[in-house]
VEXLOFI-40880 format. One record per atom (N, C-alpha, C): residue in three letters; x, y, z. Coordinates in steps of 0.001 Angstrom, whole numbers, plus 524288, in hexadecimal, padded with zeros to 5 digits. Atoms other than C-alpha are relative to their C-alpha. Last residue first. Example, Ala and Ser with C-alpha at 12.3 -4.5 7.8 and 13.67 -1.06 7.14 Angstrom:
2
SER7FCCC7FB5A7FFC4SER835667FBDC81BE4SER7FCFE80442802DAALA8037A7FB5A80000ALA8300C7EE6C81E78ALA80384804B080000
***
This chain:
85
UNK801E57FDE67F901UNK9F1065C44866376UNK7FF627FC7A80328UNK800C1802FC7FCF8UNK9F9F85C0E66578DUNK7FD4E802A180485UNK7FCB87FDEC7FABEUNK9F9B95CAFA64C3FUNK7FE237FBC58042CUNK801FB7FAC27FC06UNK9F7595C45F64077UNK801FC8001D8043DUNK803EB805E97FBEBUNK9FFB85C265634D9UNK7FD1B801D98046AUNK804D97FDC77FB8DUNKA04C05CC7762970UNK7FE7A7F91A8043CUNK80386806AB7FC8FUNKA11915C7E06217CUNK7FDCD80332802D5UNK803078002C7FAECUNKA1ABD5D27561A63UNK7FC257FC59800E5UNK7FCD48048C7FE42UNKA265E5CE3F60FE0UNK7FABE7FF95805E7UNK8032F804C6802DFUNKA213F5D7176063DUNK7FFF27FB118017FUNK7FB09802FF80399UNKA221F5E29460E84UNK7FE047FA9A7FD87UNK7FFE87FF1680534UNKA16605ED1E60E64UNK803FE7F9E07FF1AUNK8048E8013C7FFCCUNKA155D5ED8B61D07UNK7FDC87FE997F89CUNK801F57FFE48063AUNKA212F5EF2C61EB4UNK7FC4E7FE1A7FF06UNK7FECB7FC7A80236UNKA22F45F1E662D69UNK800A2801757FA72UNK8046C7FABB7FE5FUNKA181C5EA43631BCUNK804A1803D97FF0AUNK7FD807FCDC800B3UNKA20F65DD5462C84UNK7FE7080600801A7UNK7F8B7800EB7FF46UNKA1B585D21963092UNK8026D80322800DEUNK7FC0E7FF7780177UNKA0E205DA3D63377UNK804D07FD327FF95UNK7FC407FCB17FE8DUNKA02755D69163BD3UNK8042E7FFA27FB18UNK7FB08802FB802CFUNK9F5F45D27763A5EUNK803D08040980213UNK8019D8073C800BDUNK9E9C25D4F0643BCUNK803167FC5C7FDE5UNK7FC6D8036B7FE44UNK9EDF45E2A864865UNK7FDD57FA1A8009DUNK803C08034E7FA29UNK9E2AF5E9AC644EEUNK804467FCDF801AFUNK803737FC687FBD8UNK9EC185F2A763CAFUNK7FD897FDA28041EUNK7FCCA7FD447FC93UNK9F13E5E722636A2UNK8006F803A98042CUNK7FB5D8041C7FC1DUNK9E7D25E138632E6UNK801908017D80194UNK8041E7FFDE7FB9BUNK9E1065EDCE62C85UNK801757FC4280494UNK7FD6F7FB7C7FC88UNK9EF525F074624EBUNK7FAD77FDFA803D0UNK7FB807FFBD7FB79UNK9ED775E307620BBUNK8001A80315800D5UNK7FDAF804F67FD2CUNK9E14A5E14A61970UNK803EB8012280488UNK8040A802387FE4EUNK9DE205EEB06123AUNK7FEFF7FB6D8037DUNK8042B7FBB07FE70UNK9E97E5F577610E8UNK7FA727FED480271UNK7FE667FE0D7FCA6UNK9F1725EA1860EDCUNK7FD6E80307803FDUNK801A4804BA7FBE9UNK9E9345E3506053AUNK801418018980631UNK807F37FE097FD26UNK9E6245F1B95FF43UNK802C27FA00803A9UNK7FFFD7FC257FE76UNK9F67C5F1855FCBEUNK7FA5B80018802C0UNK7FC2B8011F7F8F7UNK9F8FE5E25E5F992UNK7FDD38055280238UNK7FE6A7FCC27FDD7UNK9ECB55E1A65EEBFUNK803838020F804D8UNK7F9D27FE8480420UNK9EB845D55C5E9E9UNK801E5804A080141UNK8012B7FB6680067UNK9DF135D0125F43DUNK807DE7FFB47FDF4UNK7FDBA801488057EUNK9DD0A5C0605F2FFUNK7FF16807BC7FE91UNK8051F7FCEC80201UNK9D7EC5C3076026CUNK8005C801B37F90BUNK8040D800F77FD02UNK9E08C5B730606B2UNK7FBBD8038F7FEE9UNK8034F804998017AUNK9EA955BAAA5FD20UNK7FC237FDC680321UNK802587FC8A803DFUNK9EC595C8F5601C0UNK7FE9C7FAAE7FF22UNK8061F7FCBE7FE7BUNK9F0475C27360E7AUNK7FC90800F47FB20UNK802B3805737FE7DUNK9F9F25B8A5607D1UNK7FB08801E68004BUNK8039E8027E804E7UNK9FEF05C6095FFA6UNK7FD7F7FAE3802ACUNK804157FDBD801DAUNKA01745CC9F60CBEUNK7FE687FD717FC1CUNK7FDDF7FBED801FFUNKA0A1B5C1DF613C2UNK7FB0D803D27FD22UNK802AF800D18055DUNKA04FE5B93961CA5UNK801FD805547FD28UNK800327FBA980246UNKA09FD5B64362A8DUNK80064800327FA17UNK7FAA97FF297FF4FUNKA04BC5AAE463285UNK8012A8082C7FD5EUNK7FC4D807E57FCEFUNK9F8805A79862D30UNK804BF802567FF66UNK7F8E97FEF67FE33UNK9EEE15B56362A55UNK801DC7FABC8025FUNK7FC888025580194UNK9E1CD5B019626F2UNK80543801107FF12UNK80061806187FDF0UNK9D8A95B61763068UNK802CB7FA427FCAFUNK800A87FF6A7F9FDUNK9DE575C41562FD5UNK7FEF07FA938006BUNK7F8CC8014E7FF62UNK9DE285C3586210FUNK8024E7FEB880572UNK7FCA28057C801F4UNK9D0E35BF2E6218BUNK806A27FFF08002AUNK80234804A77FDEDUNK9CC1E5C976629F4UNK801BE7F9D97FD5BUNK7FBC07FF5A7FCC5UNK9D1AF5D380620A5UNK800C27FBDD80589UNK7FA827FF0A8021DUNK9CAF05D0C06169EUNK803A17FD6180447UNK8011D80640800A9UNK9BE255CDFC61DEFUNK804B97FEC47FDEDUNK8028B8023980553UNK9C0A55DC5C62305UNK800E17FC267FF61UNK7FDC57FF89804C0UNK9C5BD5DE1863090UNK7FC417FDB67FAEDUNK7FE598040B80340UNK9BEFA5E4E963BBCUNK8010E7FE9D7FB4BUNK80013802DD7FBA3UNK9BC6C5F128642E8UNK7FF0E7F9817FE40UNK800AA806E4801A2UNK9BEE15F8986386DUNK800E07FE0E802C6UNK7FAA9802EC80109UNK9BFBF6084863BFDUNK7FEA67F8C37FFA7UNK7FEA7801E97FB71UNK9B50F611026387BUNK804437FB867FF91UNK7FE06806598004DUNK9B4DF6192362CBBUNK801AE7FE7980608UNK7FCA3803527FCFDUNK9B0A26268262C1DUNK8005F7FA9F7FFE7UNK7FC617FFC1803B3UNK9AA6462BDE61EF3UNK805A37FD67805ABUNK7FE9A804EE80345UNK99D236290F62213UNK8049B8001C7FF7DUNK800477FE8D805C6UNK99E8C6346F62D1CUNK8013E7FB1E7FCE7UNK7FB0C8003F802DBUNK99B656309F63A74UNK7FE95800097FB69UNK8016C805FE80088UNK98FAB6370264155UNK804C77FF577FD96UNK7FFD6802E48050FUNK9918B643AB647A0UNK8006F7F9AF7FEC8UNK7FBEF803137FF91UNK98AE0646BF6546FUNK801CC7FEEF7FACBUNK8012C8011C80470UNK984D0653F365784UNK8053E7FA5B7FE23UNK7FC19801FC80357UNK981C6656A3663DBUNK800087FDCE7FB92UNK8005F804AE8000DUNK973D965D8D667E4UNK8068B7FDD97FD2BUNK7FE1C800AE8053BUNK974F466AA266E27UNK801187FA317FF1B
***
């Protein structure tokens, strides 16, 4: 009996094995620590919620920036920089 293999379904998504050009810039112009609107000004993006979503939570996750504050992540007082290796 011959096995039967399935193929993957268009509808999976593989995982991002690197950062968007976006996101790549923020990553290579972080100085010191920068608050969110500096960032957003570097990609002249107005939106704080998608900037987040889209930009920094992925940072973060890969552990490339880090948090002032990582327990408010919302506050208005927070600063991102990167993680030292």
């Amino acid at each position: 009996m011959q096995e039967v293999v399935a193929a993957p379904s268009g509808n999976q998504v593989g995982t991002k094995s690197h950062l968007s050009a976006e996101q790549q810039l923020i990553y290579d112009n972080i100085q010191g620590e920068m608050t969110l609107l500096e960032l957003m000004q570097l990609l002249k993006r107005v939106d704080r919620t998608k900037f987040r979503t889209q930009i920094i939570k992925p940072l973060l996750e890969a552990g490339l920036i880090e948090a002032t504050i990582p327990d408010k992540p919302t506050s208005s007082k927070q600063k991102y920089r990167l993680i030292k290796r």
